[in-house]
Backbone as CSV, one residue per row, in Angstrom:
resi,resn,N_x,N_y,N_z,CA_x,CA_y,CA_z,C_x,C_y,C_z
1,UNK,32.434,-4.505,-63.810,31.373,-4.902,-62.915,30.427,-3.762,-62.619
2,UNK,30.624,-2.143,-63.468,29.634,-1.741,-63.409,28.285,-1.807,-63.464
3,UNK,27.273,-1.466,-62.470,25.810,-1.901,-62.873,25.086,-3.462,-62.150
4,UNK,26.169,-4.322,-62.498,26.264,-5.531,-61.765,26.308,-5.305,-60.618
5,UNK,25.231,-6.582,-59.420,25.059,-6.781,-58.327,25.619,-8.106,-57.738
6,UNK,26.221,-8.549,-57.129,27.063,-9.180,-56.667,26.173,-10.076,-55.925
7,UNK,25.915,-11.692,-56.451,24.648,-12.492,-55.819,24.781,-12.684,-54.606
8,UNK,26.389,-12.874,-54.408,26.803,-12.930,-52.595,25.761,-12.101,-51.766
9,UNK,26.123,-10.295,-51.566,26.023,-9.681,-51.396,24.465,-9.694,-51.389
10,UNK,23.769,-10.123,-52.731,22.470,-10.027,-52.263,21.756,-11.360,-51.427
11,UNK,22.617,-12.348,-51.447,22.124,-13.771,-50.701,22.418,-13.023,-49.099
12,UNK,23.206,-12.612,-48.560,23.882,-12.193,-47.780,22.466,-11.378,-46.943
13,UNK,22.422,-10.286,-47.632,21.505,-9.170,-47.380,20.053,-10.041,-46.991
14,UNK,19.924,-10.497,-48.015,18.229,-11.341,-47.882,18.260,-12.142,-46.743
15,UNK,19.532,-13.008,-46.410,19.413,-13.624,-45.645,19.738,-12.847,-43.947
16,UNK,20.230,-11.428,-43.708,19.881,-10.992,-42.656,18.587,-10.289,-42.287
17,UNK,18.009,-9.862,-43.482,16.874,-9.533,-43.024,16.060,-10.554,-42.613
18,UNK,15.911,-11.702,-43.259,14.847,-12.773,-42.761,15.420,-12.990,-41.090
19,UNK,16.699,-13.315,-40.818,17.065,-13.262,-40.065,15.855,-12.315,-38.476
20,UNK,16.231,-11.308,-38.688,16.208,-10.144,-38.132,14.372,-10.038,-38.371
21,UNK,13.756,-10.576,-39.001,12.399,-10.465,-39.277,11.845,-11.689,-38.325
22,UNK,12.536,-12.608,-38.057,12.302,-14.221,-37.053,12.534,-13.281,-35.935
23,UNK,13.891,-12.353,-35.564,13.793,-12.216,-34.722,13.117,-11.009,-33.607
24,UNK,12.709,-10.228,-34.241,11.854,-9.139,-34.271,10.771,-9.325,-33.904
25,UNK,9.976,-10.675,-34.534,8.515,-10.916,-35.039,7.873,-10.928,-33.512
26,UNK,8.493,-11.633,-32.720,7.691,-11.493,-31.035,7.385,-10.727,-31.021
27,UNK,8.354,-9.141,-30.874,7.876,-7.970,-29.922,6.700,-7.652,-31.158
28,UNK,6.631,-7.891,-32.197,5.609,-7.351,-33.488,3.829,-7.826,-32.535
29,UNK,3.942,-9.012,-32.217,2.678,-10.037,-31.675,2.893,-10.032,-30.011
30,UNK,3.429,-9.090,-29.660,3.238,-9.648,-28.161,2.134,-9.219,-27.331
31,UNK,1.921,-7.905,-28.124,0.789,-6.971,-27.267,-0.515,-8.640,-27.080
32,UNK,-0.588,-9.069,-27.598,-1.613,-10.011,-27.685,-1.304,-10.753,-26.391
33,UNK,-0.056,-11.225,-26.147,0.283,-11.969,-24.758,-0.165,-11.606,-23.357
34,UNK,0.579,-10.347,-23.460,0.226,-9.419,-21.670,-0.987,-9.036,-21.836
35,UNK,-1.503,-8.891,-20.456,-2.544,-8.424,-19.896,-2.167,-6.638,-19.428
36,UNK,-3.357,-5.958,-18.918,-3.047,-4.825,-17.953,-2.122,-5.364,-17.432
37,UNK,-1.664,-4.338,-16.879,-0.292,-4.089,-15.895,-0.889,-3.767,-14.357
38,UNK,-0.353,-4.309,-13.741,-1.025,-4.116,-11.796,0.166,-3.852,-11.551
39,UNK,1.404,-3.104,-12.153,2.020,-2.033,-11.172,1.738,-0.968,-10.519
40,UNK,2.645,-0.079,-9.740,2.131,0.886,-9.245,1.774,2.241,-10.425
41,UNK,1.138,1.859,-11.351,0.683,2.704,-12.579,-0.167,3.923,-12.540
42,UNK,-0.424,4.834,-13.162,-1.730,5.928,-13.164,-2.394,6.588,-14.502
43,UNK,-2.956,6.494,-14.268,-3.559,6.761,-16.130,-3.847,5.813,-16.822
44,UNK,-3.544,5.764,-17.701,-3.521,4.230,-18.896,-3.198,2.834,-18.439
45,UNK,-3.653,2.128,-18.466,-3.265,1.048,-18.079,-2.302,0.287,-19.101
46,UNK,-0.950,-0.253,-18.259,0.130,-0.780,-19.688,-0.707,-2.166,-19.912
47,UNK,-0.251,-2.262,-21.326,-0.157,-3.573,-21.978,0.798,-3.574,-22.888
48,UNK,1.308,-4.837,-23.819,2.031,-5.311,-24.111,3.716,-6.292,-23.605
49,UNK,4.587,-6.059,-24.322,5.604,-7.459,-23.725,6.110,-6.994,-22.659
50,UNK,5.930,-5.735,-22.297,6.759,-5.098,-21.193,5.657,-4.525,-20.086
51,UNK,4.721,-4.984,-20.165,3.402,-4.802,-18.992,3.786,-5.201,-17.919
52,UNK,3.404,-4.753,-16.565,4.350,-5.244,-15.149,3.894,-6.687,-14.769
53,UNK,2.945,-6.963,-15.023,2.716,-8.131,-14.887,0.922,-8.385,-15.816
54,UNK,0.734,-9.414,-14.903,-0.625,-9.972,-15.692,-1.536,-10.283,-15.035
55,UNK,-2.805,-9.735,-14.644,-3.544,-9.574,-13.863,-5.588,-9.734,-14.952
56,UNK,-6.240,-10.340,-14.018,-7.560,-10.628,-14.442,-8.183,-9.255,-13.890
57,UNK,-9.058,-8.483,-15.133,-9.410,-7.079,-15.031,-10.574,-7.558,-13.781
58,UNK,-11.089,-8.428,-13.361,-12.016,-8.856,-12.100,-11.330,-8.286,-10.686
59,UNK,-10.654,-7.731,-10.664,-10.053,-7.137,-9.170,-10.867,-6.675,-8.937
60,UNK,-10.874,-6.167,-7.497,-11.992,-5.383,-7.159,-10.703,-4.464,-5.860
61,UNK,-11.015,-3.213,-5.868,-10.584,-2.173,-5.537,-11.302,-1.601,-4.560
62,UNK,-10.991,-1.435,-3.558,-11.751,-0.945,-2.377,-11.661,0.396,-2.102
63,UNK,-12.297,1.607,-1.939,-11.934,2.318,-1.713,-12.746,3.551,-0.987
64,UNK,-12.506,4.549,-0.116,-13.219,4.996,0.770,-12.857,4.686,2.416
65,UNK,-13.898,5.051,3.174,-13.254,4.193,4.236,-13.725,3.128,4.247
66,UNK,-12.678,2.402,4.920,-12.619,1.066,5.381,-12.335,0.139,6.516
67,UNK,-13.413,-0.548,6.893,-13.093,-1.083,7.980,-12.322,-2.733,8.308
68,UNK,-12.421,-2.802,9.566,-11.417,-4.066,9.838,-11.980,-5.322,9.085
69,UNK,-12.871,-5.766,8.862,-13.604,-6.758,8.383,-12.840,-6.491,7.231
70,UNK,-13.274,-5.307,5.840,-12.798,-5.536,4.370,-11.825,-5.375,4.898
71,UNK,-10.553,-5.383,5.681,-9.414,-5.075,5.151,-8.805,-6.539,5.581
72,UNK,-9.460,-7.297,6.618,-8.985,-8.785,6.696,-9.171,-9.534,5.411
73,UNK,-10.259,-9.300,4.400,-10.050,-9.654,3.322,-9.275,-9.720,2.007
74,UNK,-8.567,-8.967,2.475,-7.963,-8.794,1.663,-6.378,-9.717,0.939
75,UNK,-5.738,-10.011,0.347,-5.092,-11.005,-0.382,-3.719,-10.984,1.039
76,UNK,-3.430,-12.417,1.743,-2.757,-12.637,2.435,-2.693,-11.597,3.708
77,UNK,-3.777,-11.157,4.339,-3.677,-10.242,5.367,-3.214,-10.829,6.763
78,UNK,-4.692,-11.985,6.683,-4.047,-12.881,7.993,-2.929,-13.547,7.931
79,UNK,-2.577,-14.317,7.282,-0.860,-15.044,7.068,-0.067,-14.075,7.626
80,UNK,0.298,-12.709,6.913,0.906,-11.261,7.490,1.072,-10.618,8.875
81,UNK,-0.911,-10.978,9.169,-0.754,-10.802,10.586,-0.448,-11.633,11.547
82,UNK,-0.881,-12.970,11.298,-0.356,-14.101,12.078,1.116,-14.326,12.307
83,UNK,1.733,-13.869,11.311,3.102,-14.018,11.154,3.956,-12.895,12.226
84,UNK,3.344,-11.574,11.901,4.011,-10.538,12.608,4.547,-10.657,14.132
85,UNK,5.379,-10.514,14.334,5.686,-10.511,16.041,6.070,-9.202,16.708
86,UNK,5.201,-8.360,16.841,5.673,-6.831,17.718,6.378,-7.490,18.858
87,UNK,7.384,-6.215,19.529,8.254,-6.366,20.022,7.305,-5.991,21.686
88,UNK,7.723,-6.719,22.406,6.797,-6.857,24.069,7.128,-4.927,24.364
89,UNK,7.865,-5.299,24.789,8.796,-3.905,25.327,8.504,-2.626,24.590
90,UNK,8.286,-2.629,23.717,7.720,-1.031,22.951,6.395,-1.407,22.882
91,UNK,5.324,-2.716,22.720,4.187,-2.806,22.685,3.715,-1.724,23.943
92,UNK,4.612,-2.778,25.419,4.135,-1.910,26.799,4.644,-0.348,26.719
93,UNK,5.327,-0.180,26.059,5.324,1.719,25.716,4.392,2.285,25.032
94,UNK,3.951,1.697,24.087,2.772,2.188,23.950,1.409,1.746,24.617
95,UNK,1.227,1.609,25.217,0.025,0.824,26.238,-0.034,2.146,27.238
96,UNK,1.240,2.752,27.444,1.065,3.591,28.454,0.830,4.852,27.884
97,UNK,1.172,5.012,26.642,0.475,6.358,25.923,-0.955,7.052,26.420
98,UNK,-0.668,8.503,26.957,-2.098,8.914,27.483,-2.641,9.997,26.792
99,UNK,-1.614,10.660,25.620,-2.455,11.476,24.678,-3.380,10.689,24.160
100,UNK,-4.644,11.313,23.624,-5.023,10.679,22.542,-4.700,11.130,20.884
101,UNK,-4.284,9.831,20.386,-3.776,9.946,19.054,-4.532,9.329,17.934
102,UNK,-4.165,9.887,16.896,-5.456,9.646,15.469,-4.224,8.994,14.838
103,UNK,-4.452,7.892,14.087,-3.691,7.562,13.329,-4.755,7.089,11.551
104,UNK,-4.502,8.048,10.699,-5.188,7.680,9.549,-3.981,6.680,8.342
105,UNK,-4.209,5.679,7.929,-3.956,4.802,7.050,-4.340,5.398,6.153
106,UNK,-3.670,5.782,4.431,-3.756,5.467,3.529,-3.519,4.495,2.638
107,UNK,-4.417,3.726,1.757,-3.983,2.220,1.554,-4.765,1.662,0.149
108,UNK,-3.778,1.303,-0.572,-4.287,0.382,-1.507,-5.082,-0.730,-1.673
109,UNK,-5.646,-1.446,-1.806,-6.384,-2.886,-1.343,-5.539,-3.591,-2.656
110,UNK,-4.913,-3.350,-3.703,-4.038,-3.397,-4.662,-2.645,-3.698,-4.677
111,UNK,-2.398,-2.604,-3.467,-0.921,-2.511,-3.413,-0.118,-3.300,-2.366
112,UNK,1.045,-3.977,-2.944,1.855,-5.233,-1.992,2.053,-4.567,-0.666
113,UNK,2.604,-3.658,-1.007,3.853,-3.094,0.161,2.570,-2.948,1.565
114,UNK,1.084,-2.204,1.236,-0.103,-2.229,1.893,-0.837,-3.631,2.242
115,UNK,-0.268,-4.553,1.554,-0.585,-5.781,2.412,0.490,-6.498,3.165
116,UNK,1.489,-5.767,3.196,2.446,-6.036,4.135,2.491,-5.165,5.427
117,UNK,2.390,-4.136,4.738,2.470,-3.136,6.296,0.867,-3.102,6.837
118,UNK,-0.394,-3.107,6.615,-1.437,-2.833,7.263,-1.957,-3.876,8.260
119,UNK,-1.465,-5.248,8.055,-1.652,-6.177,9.003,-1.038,-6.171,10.074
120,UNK,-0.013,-5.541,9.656,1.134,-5.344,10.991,0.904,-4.393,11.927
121,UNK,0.423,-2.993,11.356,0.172,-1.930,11.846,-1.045,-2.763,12.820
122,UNK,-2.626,-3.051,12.290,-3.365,-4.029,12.929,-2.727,-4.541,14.130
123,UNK,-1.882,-5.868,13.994,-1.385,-6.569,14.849,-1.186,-5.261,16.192
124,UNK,-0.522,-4.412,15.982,0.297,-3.933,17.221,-0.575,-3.106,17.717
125,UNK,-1.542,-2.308,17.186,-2.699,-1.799,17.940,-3.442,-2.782,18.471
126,UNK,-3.716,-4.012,18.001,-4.706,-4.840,19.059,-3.873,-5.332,20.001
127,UNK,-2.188,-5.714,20.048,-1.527,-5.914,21.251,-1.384,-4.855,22.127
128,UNK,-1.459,-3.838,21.656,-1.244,-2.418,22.791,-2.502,-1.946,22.826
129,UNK,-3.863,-2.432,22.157,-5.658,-2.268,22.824,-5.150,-0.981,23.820
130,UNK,-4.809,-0.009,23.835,-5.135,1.595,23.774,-5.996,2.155,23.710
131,UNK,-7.332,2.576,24.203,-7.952,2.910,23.732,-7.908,5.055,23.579
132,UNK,-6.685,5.617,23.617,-6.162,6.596,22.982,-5.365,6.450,21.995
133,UNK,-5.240,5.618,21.351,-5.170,4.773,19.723,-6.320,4.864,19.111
134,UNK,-6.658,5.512,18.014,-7.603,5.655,17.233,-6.945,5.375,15.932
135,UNK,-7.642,4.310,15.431,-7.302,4.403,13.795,-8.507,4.503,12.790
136,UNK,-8.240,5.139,11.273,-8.796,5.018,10.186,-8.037,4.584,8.987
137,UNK,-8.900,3.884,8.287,-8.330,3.530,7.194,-9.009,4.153,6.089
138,UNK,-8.791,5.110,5.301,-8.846,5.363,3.418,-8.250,4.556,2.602
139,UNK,-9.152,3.672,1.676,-8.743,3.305,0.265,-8.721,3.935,-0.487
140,UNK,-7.619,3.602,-1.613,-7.679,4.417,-2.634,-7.500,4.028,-3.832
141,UNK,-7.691,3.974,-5.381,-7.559,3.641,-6.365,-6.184,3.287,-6.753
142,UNK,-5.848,2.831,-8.023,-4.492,3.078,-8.694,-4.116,4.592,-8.901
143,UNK,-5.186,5.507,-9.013,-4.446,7.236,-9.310,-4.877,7.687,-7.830
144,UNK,-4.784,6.856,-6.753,-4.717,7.520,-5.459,-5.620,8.294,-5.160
145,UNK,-7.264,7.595,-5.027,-8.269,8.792,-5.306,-9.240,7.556,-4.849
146,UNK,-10.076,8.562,-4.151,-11.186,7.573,-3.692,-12.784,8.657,-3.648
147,UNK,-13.714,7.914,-4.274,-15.131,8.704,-4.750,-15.526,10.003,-3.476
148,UNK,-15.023,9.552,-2.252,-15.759,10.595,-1.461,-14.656,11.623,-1.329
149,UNK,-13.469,11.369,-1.712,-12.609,12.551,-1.865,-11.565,12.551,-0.338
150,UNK,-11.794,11.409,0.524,-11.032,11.546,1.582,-9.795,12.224,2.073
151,UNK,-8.917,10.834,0.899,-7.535,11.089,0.829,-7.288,12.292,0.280
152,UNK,-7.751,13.327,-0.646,-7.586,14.403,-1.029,-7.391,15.495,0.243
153,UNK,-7.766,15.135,1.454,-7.361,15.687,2.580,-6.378,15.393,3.120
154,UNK,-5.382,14.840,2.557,-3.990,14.677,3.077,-2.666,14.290,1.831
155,UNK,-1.986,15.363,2.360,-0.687,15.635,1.028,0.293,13.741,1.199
156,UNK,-0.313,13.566,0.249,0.603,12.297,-0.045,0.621,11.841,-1.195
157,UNK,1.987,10.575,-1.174,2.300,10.403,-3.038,2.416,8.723,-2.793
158,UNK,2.844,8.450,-2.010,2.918,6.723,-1.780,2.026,6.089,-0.895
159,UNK,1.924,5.123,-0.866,1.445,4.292,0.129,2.007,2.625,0.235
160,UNK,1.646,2.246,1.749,0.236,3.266,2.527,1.599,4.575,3.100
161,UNK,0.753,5.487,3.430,0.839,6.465,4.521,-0.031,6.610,5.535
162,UNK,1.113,6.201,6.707,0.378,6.142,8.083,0.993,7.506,8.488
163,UNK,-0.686,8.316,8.817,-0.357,9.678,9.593,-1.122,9.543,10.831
164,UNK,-0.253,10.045,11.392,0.349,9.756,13.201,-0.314,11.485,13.927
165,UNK,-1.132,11.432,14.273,-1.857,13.004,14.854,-2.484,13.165,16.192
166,UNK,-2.541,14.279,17.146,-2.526,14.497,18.307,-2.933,15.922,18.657
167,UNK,-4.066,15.919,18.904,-4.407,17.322,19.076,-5.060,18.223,17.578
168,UNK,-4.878,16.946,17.046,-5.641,17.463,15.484,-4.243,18.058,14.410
169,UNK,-3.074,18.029,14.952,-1.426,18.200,14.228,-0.879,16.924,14.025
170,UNK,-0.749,16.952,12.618,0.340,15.644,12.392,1.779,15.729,13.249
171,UNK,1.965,14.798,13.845,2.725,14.721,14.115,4.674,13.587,13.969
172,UNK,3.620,13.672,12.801,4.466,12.014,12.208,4.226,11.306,10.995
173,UNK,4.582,10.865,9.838,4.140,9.716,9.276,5.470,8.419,9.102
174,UNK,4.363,7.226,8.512,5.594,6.414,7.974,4.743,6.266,6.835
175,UNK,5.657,6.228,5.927,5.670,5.595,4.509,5.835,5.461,3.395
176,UNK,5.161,4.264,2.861,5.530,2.768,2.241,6.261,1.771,3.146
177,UNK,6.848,1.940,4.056,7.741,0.925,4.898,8.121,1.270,6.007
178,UNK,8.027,0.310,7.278,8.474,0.980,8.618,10.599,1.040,8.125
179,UNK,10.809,2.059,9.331,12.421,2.299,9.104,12.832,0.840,9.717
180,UNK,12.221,0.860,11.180,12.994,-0.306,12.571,11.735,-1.418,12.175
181,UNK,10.676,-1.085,12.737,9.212,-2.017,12.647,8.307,-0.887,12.750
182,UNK,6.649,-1.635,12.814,5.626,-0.824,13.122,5.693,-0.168,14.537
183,UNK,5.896,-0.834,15.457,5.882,-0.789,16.619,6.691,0.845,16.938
184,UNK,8.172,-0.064,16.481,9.162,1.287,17.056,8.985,2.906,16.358
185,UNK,8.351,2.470,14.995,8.468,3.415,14.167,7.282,4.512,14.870
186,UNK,5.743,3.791,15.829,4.941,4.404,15.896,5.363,5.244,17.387
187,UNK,6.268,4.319,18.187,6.570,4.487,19.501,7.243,6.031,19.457
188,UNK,8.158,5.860,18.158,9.315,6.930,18.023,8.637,8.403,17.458
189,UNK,7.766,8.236,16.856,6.530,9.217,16.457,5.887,10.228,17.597
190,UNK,5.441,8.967,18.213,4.175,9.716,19.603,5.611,10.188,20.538
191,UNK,6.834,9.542,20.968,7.928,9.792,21.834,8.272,11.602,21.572
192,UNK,7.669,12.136,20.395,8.522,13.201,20.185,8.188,14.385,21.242
C-alpha cells in the first residue's frame, strides 16, 4: 500500500473540512452584521460579531457644559427621575447644610450608568432646594473629552463623577454608582 491513499481517509478529510468551512463561514461574513459598538469604548470604534452592541451612528453626544433642560433630554431621564424616591430624613439633613458646596457632575449623555445616576442626583437637590448646593454639569465624549477642555480639569477615569467641593477643596466624590443612595452618599461627603 505504498504510495496509495486510502479513499476513506480522503472522504473522511474532505468531509471535515467542508464541515468546519459551514461552520466557520459566519464569523468569515459577520463584520457585515454589527454596527459600531456603544460600549464604554475609546479610540476605534468596534465592529464586527463581537461589537457591544448596535447602535445608529445618528447619536448625538453632548458635551461641554450642560444645563438642566439638555440633560432632561436625554434617553429615559424623567422615568429615572420620577421614579427616584430620596429618603425624607437625610433630604432634611441636607436642607440644613450651611457651607456652601460646589458639586461638579461629570457625565456622558451616552453612558447608562449617567442616565441612571444624574436624574437622581437632580431629584435630591430639587427636594433639598439649598441654595448652598451648587451644581455643574460637564459632558463628555466616548474618550472623555469635551471641546472646551473642562473635564481636563479634573483627574478622572469613569463616569459620571460627582465631585463634592467646599471652599474650593474636593472634598468627596462618588463614582459611577452611589454606595447607600444619592442622598446618603452626598450627606456622608459634606458630614465629614
Amino acid at each position: 500500500m505504498d504510495g496509495l491513499i486510502d479513499t476513506e481517509t480522503v472522504e473522511y478529510v474532505t468531509m471535515r473540512r467542508l464541515m468546519l468551512t459551514a461552520l466557520l463561514s459566519p464569523l468569515l461574513i459577520a463584520p457585515t452584521y454589527a454596527d459600531s459598538g456603544c460600549g464604554f469604548q475609546t479610540g476605534e470604534r468596534s465592529t464586527g460579531l463581537f461589537a457591544t452592541c448596535t447602535k445608529e451612528d445618528s447619536e448625538v453626544i453632548l458635551t461641554g457644559l450642560l444645563n438642566a433642560e439638555q440633560l432632561a433630554q436625554q434617553p429615559d431621564y424623567q422615568a429615572e427621575y420620577d421614579r427616584y424616591q430620596p429618603e425624607n430624613a437625610v433630604i432634611a439633613k441636607l436642607q440644613q447644610l450651611s457651607l456652601p458646596t460646589e458639586i461638579v457632575v461629570i457625565l456622558g449623555t451616552w453612558c447608562p450608568d449617567c442616565h441612571r445616576e444624574t436624574p437622581r442626583l437632580a431629584k435630591v437637590l430639587a427636594e433639598t432646594a439649598n441654595p448652598q448646593l451648587k451644581v455643574s454639569y460637564i459632558g463628555v465624549d466616548r474618550d472623555k473629552q469635551d471641546a472646551d477642555g473642562l473635564a481636563a480639569d479634573y483627574d478622572f477615569t469613569r463616569i459620571p463623577t460627582i465631585i463634592v467641593m467646599q471652599g474650593g477643596k474636593e472634598i468627596g466624590r462618588i463614582i459611577e454608582r452611589t454606595t447607600h443612595s444619592t442622598e446618603l452618599d452626598l450627606l456622608d461627603i459634606v458630614s465629614q
